[in-house]
C-alpha positions, 0 to 999 in steps of 0.5 A: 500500500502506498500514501500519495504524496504532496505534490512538490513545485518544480522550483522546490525540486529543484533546489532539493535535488540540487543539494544532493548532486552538489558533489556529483560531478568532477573532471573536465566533463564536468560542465555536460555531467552536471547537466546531464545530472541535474536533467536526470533527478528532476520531473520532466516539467513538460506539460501535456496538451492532452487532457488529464485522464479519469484516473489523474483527476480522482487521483487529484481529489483523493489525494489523502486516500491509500491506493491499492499498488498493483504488482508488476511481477508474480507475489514472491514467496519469501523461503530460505535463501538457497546457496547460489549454484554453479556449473558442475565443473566449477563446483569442482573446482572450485571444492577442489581448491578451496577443500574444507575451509573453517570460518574466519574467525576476525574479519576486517571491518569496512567503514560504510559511506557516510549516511545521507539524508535523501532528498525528496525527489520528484520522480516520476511515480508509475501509475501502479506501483511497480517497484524496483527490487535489485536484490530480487531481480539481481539475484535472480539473473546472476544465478541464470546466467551463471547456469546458462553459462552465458559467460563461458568463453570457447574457441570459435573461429567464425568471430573474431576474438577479444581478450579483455584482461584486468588486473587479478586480485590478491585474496585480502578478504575482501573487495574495496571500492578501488577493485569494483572501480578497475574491473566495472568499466573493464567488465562493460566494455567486455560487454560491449565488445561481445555486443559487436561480434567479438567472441570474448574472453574474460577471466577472473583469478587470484594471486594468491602467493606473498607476504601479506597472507604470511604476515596475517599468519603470524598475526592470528595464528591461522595458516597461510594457505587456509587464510587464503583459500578462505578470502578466496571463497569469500571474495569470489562471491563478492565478484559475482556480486558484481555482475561481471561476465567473468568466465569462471571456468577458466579461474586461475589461482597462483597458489594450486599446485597446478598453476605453481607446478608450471611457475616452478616448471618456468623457471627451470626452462630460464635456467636451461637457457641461461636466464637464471643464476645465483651470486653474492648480492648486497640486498635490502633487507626488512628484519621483520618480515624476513625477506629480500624486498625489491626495491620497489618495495622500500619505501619513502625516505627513511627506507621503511618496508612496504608491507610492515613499516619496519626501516630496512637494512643491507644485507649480503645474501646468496641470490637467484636471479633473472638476467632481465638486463639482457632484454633492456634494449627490446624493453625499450622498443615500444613498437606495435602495442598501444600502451599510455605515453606516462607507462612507456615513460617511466619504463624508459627511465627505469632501465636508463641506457646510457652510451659510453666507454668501460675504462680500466684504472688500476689501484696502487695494489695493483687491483683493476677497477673498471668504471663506465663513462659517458664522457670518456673525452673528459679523461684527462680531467679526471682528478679523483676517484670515488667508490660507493661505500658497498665497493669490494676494494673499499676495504682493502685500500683504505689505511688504518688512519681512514679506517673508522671514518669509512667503516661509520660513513658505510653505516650512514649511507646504508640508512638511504636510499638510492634515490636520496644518495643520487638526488642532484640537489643534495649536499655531497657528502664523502671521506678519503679512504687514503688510497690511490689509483692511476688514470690510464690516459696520462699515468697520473696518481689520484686519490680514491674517496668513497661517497653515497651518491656512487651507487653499486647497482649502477655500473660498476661501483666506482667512477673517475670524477672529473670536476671541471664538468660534472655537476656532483664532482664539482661540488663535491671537489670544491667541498674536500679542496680537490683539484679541478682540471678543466679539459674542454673549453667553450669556442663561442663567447656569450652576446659576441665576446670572447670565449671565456678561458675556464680555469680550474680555480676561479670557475663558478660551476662545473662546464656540461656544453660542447667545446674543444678540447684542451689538456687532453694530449693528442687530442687537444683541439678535438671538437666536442658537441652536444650529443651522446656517444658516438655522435660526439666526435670527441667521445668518437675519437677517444673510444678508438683510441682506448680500444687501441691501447686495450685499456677500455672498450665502447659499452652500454650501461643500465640503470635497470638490473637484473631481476632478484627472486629470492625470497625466504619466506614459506608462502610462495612458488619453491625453487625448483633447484637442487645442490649437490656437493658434486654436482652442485645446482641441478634442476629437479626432473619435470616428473617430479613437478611440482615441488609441494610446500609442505602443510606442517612447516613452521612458518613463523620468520626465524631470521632462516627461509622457514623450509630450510628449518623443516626436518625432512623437506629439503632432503633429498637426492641429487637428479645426476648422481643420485646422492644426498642433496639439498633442496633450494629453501627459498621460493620465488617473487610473486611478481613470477607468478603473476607474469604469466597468469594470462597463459594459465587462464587460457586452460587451466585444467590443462595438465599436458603443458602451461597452457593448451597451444590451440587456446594459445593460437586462438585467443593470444595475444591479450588485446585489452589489459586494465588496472593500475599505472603503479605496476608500470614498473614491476609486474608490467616490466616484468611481464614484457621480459617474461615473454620475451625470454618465453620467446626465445625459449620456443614456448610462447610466440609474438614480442609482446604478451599485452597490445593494448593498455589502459590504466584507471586513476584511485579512488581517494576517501572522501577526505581527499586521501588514500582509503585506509583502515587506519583512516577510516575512510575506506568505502565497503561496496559490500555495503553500497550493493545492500543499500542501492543494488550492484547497478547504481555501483556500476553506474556510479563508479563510471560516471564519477570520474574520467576513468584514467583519473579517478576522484575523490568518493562522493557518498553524496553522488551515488544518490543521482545514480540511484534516482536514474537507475529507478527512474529507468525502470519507472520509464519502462514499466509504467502502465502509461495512460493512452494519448494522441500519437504525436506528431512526425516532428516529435517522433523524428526530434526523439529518434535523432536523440536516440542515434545520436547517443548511440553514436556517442555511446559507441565512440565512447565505449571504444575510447575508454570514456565510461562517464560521458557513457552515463551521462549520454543515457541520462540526457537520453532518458529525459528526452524520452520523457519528454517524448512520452508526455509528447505521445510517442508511445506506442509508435515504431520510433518509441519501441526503437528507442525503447529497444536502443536504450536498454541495449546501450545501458546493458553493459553499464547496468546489466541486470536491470537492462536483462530484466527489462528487456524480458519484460518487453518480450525480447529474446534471452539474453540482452547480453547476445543481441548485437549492438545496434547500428548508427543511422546517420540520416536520422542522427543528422541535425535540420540545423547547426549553431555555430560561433562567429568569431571576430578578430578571433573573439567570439561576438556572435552564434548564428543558427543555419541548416545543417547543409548549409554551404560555406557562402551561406554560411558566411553571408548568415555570419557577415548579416549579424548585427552583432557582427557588423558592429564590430567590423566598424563599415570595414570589409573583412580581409577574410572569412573562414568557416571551419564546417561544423566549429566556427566562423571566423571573420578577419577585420 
């Protein structure tokens, strides 16, 4: 039973719903979202000519009176919420991996949005009440499509393919906000894809290896892989809760023995062909955790770890590594994939390639010391020598005079990190360790200092430092009083003076420009430019000469390195390697794949890799000889495991391989990956290599694994700062799909923001949403009284809007624009409004638009769209309907406004007929008052008409 309510002014409503869409609209669309918005929860004001119905007039008098709502859809009869079923083959799967997993016993407690005090809103009210249920109707279409397999991907060579593919989880427990924002407008645009012809495939899975679920272990006792399994199940069903058209037969998770069977397998075949090794290496160390941290993963200026917050510290361990830096060159060709400028930026200057020349000095012991240059004809100047404090021979050539300052300056500059240590701006700090070496051009004897801005991971260690032209030097030799020995001298003069003479202890700054050269021996006079390499006649000249003399050789230096994957930790992918006393490291046989981590491990950090502690584990014998061995106790970066997930979706039960070749031939290469820019240096650069390295070893086919990339933005709490528990500012969609259904969610998350931005939530906006997802399902089942067909001008005004936001939709979905995709369809949906009042409904153009628009929000909105698009008696399913076609003709506007600028200023807009020639147009602008105001009686020198933009009138 339902009240009447007071009927609400229009301006009142106005103001209201104002109110409530205040912070609805951000990002440079901004202006035509607020618009769209404002339209989208206000009543259509348009007034009928018609006269009001019987039933409005007693609706009119008894106003106080209940009325009976008629139900739109059969009495449901409310019984015990049922399990949701799967397909067989995904229950055994899914049982399979999941197997018998206790409740958790504490959960995470997400904050909800901020409670809202909705606006009264003047929506249009259907004329029996026909309410609006998204649990019910939600629910309903979920669990047919998931029986139907609607969603179920297979190699069907009459479509063309689309591999759309974001980003997987790791299984924390439980979705944020930020997951439900990557995957949404990656789950429409799949959608629509599959609308266009596309036979696609998008599958969901969890990476499911690492510290996290180690660390929360530790925490509350509980087992890493029953942890896991749990959030798994747990998560899983709030992926469902999305609607998304996830395959979920292919579900791939990194922690099964039958995917970490194929990761182990992975690294063997590296290892054949020379891509894997183990060295001595200094690493970055968290005592807390236990582990080897990437670099990636220290953080901030007080070199602190990632995942604990506790301040990281060097260590020295026997490593595995990937040679990744053998595939630097090819990770800098970008050639054939589509991937953002900022993403191809950030890798380029992480791997660094600098040209130059390896040159060898020599110290008083006699020992080599082998720097890179990129100014090898700076040489002569070379007037010291400083190593980085981790340098091997810092030790042996340092005097016991110098001892004690270098060992306390080595325990400072291991307290930084390698951005502050080489930060241009910062104060150049060193100590002399009291020994000397020889530069090889002119047998002079210079003394050698350690310093933090050297850095070990870059080049050698150790560099020749030639004050009179570099900046760090400089500054460092006019701090310690070390000599400046200028070697290139500039040949233009600045405003036509001569050039200046630079002298080495009057110059104000160190000299970087081109020149000649000068104290340089035979080679004084060369000129030197601007350029890098060999370009440089001057560098030219003197890599052949050292190449003569055999005391250096041209070379190509990194900054990138190579890929460190030991971890010693229990929770993740063994190393499939065994060392044998004779024999020493072997891989283990693949029959004997895979390497299972044991279940009754101590898993708590010791300071040990926890299966180096385990009695029984790492014994074992050695594959040549059959003798005692040991097992390699470390097991590998997860960034492994991730590098190839998308092969594993491709067949996940496949047994014979990684991945079945004819589901590699059909679906690879993956045309669309989503998620986050901040892998564009780790998973997304690791990934590259991976392939590559597949590549070259005959397993995989193409140069790159991904053509396409797009990255979303972040949602920021509603205090403009990055959710966090610990800020209570983080947004449970759990929460938001309870209070408005899974459809605003959609709705909301693409309209918000320019996707590849993101914004701060807005707990106020997502009420917009909600008020245009009902006031879609008011338009389409309101039992609407009979009126007067309109007229051909009403009906042709609203199929021109239709094509139009067709037209605009596609383009949009297409480019990755998903707000201005919400925003078409609200201003649609208030034309046809609009069209209703007028008397379109019941027409052909009526049932088009009908048709059109439920077609257009399917992907957006795709449960209500299904539900709708049943009840006006279309074929299941909406989601395998073709995308309607643009008709051009219809779309085409009777008349354009364009603006008439004069002088380059705007001063006027005229209206003309869209076909409409260039002398029309021009006679049109040229006859405006306004426009003949400013041309003073002038003739204009030119009017040029950009068809379709502008006028534009030169006095």
């Amino acid at each position: 039973m339902a009240v009447a309510k007071k009927k609400v002014t229009p301006k009142k409503t106005i103001v209201k719903a104002k109110k409530v869409i205040k912070k609805a609209v951000t990002t440079t669309s901004a202006k035509e979202k607020k618009v769209a918005m404002k339209k989208a929860v206000k009543p259509s004001t348009t007034k009928s000519k018609t006269k009001a119905s019987p039933k409005e007039t007693v609706a009119k008098k008894v106003s106080t009176k209940k009325a009976v709502a008629k139900p739109s859809v059969k009495a449901v009869v409310k019984t015990p919420a049922k399990a949701k079923k799967s397909s067989p083959k995904t229950r055994a799967i899914q049982a399979a991996t999941t197997k018998a997993i206790e409740p958790v016993k504490k959960m995470a407690v997400m904050v909800a949005p901020k409670p809202v005090k909705e606006a009264p809103a003047a929506e249009e009210k259907p004329r029996h009440d026909k309410s609006y249920s998204p649990k019910v109707i939600e629910k309903k279409w979920q669990e047919k499509w998931e029986v139907d397999q609607l969603y179920r991907s297979v190699i069907d060579h009459s479509k063309p393919k689309f591999y759309a593919l974001t980003m997987l989880p790791y299984p924390s427990g439980d979705l944020h906000i930020g997951h439900w924002y990557a995957m949404t407008p990656s789950d429409a645009r799949a959608r629509f894809k599959r609308m266009n012809g596309y036979n696609v495939l998008f599958p969901m899975g969890f990476d499911a290896f690492g510290l996290p679920a180690e660390n929360a272990a530790i925490r509350d006792g509980v087992h890493p892989m029953k942890r896991t399994f749990q959030n798994i199940e747990k998560m899983r069903s709030q992926l469902r809760s999305m609607g998304a058209m996830f395959d979920w037969e292919r579900e791939a998770v990194s922690a099964d023995p039958a995917y970490y069977k194929w990761t182990e397998w992975f690294f063997i075949q590296l290892y054949k062909n020379g891509l894997a090794y183990r060295k001595m290496s200094p690493v970055d160390w968290c005592p807390h955790c236990n582990t080897t941290l990437a670099r990636e993963q220290v953080w901030g200026d007080d070199r602190h770890c990632e995942r604990c917050g506790t301040p990281v510290i060097k260590k020295d361990l026997d490593q595995w590594f990937f040679k990744a830096t053998k595939y630097a060159d090819e990770l800098l060709n970008f050639d054939g994939i589509d991937w953002p400028q900022t993403v191809k930026t950030l890798q380029t200057n992480w791997i660094d390639r600098s040209e130059g020349a390896s040159v060898v000095f020599k110290t008083e012991q006699g020992d080599d010391v082998e720097v890179f240059t990129t100014r090898p004809d700076t040489l002569w100047g070379a007037t010291f020598m400083v190593f980085s404090p981790e340098h091997p021979l810092v030790e042996k050539i340092t005097t016991p005079e110098n001892k004690a300052a270098v060992e306390e300056y080595k325990i400072q500059a291991a307290r930084q990190t390698d951005i502050q240590r080489g930060a241009v701006d910062t104060e150049k700090t060193g100590v002399f360790t009291g020994g000397y070496a020889i530069n090889p051009v002119n047998n002079e004897r210079i003394p050698v200092w350690i310093a933090d801005y050297v850095l070990m991971s870059y080049g050698t260690g150790a560099i020749m430092a030639v004050p009179a032209h570099d900046e760090r030097d400089f500054a460092f030799a006019r701090k310690y009083g070390l000599k400046i020995i200028p070697v290139i001298q500039p040949v233009v003069g600045a405003d036509g003076h001569p050039p200046l003479q630079l002298d080495g202890d009057t110059m104000p700054e160190a000299y970087i420009g081109a020149g000649v050269m000068v104290n340089s021996a035979q080679f004084n006079g060369t000129k030197v430019n601007d350029q890098k390499g060999r370009k440089n006649p001057g560098i030219s000249a003197v890599i052949d000469w050292l190449e003569e003399k055999g005391v250096g050789k041209e070379s190509v230096n990194y900054r990138y390195r190579d890929w460190l994957i030991s971890r010693q930790r229990y929770w993740g992918a063994p190393i499939p390697m065994i060392y044998c006393e004779e024999h020493g490291w072997n891989p283990i046989p693949d029959d004997q794949l895979p390497v299972l981590l044991p279940e009754d491990v101590e898993w708590k950090p010791t300071g040990e890799s926890p299966l180096k502690l385990h009695p029984t584990w790492k014994h074992t014998t050695c594959p040549v000889c059959g003798r005692p061995a040991i097992r390699e106790t470390d097991t590998m970066d997860t960034f492994m495991c991730s590098s190839w997930y998308h092969l594993r979706y491709l067949s996940p039960k496949y047994d014979k391989g990684p991945f079945d070749p004819a589901e590699y031939d059909y679906w690879m290469p993956v045309d669309i990956y989503t998620g986050g820019i901040e892998h564009a240096t780790m998973h997304l650069l690791y990934t590259r290599f991976f392939h590559k390295a597949l590549r070259d070893a005959g397993i995989v086919k193409g140069d790159e694994p991904m053509l396409q990339l797009r990255n979303q933005g972040m949602v920021l709490g509603e205090d403009n700062e990055k959710m966090s528990k610990s800020r209570g500012n983080v947004v449970a969609p759990d929460v938001l799909v309870e209070k408005y259904g899974a459809d605003t969610v959609r709705a909301y998350l693409m309209f918000f923001a320019r996707w590849e931005m993101g914004a701060p939530w807005d707990s106020h906006g997502i009420e917009g949403s909600a008020r245009w997802v009902r006031r879609v399902w008011t338009l389409f089942t309101d039992d609407f009284p009979d009126r007067p067909l309109g007229s051909v001008e009403t009906l042709k005004v609203l199929r021109r809007k239709v094509h139009q936001t067709l037209r605009k939709v596609t383009h949009d979905f297409e480019n990755f624009e998903f707000n201005t995709i919400v925003s078409s369809l609200m201003e649609l949906l208030n034309e046809m409004y609009k069209a209703r009042e007028a008397g379109s409904v019941g027409s052909d153009e009526w049932k088009e638009a009908q048709e059109i628009y439920l077609k257009i929000m399917a992907p957006v909105a795709p449960h209500i769209a299904e539900e709708l698009w049943s009840q006006l008696g279309k074929p299941y399913s909406i989601h395998t309907q073709a995308w309607p076609q643009v008709d051009e003709a219809a779309a085409k506007e009777d008349s354009i406004e364009l603006p008439v600028q004069v002088n380059g200023k705007v001063r006027d807009r005229i209206t003309v007929p869209a076909e409409a020639t260039e002398d029309e147009i021009k006679s049109a602008a040229l006859a405006s008052e306004a426009v003949q105001k400013f041309l003073e009686g002038k003739e204009p020198k030119k009017v040029i008409v950009a068809k379709g933009r502008l006028v534009s009138v030169v006095v």
